[in-house]
N, C-alpha and C positions, 0 to 999 in steps of 0.2 A: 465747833469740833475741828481738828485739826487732820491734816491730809495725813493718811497715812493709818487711821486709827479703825479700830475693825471694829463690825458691826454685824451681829447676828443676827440675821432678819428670816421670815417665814420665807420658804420659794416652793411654789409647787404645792405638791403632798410634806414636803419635807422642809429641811429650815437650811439655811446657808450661810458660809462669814463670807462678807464684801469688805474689802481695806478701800478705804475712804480713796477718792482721787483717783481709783482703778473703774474699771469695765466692765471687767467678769468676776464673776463668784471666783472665791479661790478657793472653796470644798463645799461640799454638799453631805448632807447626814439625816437620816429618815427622824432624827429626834430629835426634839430641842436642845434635851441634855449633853447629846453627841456633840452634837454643834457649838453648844456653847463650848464644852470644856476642848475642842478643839481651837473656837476662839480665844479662850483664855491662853491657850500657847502661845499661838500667835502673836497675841498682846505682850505676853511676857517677855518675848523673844526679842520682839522690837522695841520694846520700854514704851507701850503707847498706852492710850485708852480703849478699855473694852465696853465698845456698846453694843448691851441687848434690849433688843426690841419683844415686845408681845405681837400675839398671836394679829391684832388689829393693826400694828405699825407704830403704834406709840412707844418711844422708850420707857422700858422696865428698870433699867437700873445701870448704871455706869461704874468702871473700878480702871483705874489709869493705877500702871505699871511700870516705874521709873526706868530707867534701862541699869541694870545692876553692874557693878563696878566691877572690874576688876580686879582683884587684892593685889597682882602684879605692875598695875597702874597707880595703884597709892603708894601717896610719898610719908616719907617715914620708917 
């Protein structure tokens, strides 16, 4: 896994995205669903990978996010 790539993990009563290489939660959401599709911004945002974890810690499932182009930056 690479620095920078966010992870949805259980925190508490609630669930939280953590970006890899960081400290602190960078949101918190009473649901998985919140959280995740929070995470997936995130991920989107930064062109990284989105890992979710289950409720036990195991990851559930991974989707990497390329960072999307500019149409203004392609040549042509």
């Amino acid at each position: 896994m690479a620095e920078g790539d966010v992870h949805t993990v259980k925190h508490g009563d609630g669930w939280a995205n953590k970006v890899e290489g960081g400290q602190r939660v960078s949101n918190t959401a009473s649901t998985k669903a919140e959280a995740q599709a929070k995470g997936r911004e995130m991920a989107i945002e930064r062109g990284v990978e989105h890992v979710v974890h289950k409720q036990d810690g195991k990851i559930g499932e991974r989707n990497t996010y390329p960072r999307s182009r500019d149409p203004r930056e392609s040549k042509g």
